[in-house]
N, C-alpha and C positions, 0 to 999 in steps of 0.2 A: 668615298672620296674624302679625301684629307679637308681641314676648314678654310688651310689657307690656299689650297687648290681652286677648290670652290668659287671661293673668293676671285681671284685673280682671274683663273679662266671664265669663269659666267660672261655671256653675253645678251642682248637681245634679239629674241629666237621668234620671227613670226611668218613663218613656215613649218604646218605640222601633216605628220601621219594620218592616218585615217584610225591608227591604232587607240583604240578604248581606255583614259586612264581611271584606275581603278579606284571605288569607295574607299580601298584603306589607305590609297596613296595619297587621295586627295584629304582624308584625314591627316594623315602625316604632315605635308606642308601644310593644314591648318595647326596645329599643334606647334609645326615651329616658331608659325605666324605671332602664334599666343605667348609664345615663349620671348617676347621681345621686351624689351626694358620699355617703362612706360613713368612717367614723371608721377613721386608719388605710389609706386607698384597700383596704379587705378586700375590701369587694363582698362581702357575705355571702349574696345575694339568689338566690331560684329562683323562677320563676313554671311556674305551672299555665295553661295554655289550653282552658278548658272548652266546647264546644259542644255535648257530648251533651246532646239536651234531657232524658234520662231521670235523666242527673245532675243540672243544673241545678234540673230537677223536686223530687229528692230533698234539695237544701239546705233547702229551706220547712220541713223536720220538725223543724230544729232551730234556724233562722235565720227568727226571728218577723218579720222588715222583710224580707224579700225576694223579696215579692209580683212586682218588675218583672222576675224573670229568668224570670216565662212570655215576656216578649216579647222578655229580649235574645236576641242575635244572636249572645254571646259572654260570658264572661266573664274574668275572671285574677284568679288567687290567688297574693297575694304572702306570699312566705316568706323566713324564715332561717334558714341554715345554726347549730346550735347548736355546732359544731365549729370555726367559722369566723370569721371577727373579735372584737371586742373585746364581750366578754360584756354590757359595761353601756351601749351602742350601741347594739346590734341594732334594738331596735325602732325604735330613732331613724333609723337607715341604713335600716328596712326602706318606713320613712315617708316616708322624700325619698323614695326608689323611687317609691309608692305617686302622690306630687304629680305627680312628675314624666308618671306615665303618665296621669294625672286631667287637665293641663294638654295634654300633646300631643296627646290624644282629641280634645278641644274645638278644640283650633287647626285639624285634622284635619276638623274638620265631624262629630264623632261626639257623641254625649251619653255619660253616664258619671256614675257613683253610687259614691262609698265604701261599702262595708257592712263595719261592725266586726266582725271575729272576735277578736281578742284584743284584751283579756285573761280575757274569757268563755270558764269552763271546757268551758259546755256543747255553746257554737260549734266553739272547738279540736278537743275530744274528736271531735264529728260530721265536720270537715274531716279529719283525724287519719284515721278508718275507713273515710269514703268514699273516700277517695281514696287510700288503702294509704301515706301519708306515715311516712317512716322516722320513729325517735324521735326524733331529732338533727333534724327539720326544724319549725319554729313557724310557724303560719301567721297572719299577723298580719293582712292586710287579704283582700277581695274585691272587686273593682273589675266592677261591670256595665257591658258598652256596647252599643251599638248608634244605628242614625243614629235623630237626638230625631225624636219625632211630639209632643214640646211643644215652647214657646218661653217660658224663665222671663227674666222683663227682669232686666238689670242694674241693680245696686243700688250705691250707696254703702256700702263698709263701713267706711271710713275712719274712727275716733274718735279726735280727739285728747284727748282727756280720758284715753286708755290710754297716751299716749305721755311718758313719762318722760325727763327730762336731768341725768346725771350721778346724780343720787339719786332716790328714789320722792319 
């Protein structure tokens, strides 16, 4: 799929198959993840690959939107290193990461959901314990996928009424 395809068509996808995504794929979308611009070239980024379903199971107790990961197949927890790039960045660096891999999912033929964890104390705190994350690590997004058992149309989200030149 083309990039500005990609782009434009992606949407969020939290209805999936029963179908298995594979080692090399889920390396793939890490790889794009990494490939994203980071304040500095730091790369502050660390991903989680979640498949246990009993973990997976266990995000719901504290993560009220995360009903679809009874069905994914997978998921990834992006993080940042707090010891590591430029301190007023991170979240920014950890967010191209986060597009990056929400964009190559989709070109990929996968479906794929942001779910916020930061800057919700209560999400942090719960990713933080389950998953034994050193102090020094922030976990900012969680990205569910799995191949779509929906199909949400492409939309127009173009406004130029938001589009500014030279001054507001």
């Amino acid at each position: 799929m083309e990039a500005m395809e990609a782009i434009l068509s992606r949407r969020s996808i939290r209805s999936y198959t029963s179908q298995k995504v594979s080692d090399q794929l889920i390396k793939e979308l890490l790889e794009a993840a990494m490939s994203a611009p980071s304040a500095g070239n730091e790369q502050p980024w660390h991903f989680i690959v979640i498949n246990d379903r009993s973990i997976l199971g266990e995000i719901q107790r504290f993560h009220p939107h995360s009903g679809m990961l009874r069905e994914a197949q997978v998921a990834i927890l992006v993080c940042v290193d707090l010891n590591l790039g430029n301190e007023g960045f991170l979240v920014q660096d950890g967010s191209a990461a986060t597009e990056n891999l929400l964009i190559a999912a989709h070109a990929k033929g996968l479906g794929a959901v942001w779910l916020g964890i930061y800057p919700l104390k209560e999400r942090i705190t719960g990713m933080l314990k389950l998953l034994d994350l050193p102090e020094r690590i922030l976990p900012l997004s969680l990205i569910s996928i799995g191949y779509p058992a929906e199909t949400v149309p492409k939309e127009n989200r173009y406004h130029p009424s938001r589009v500014h030149t030279n001054r507001w």
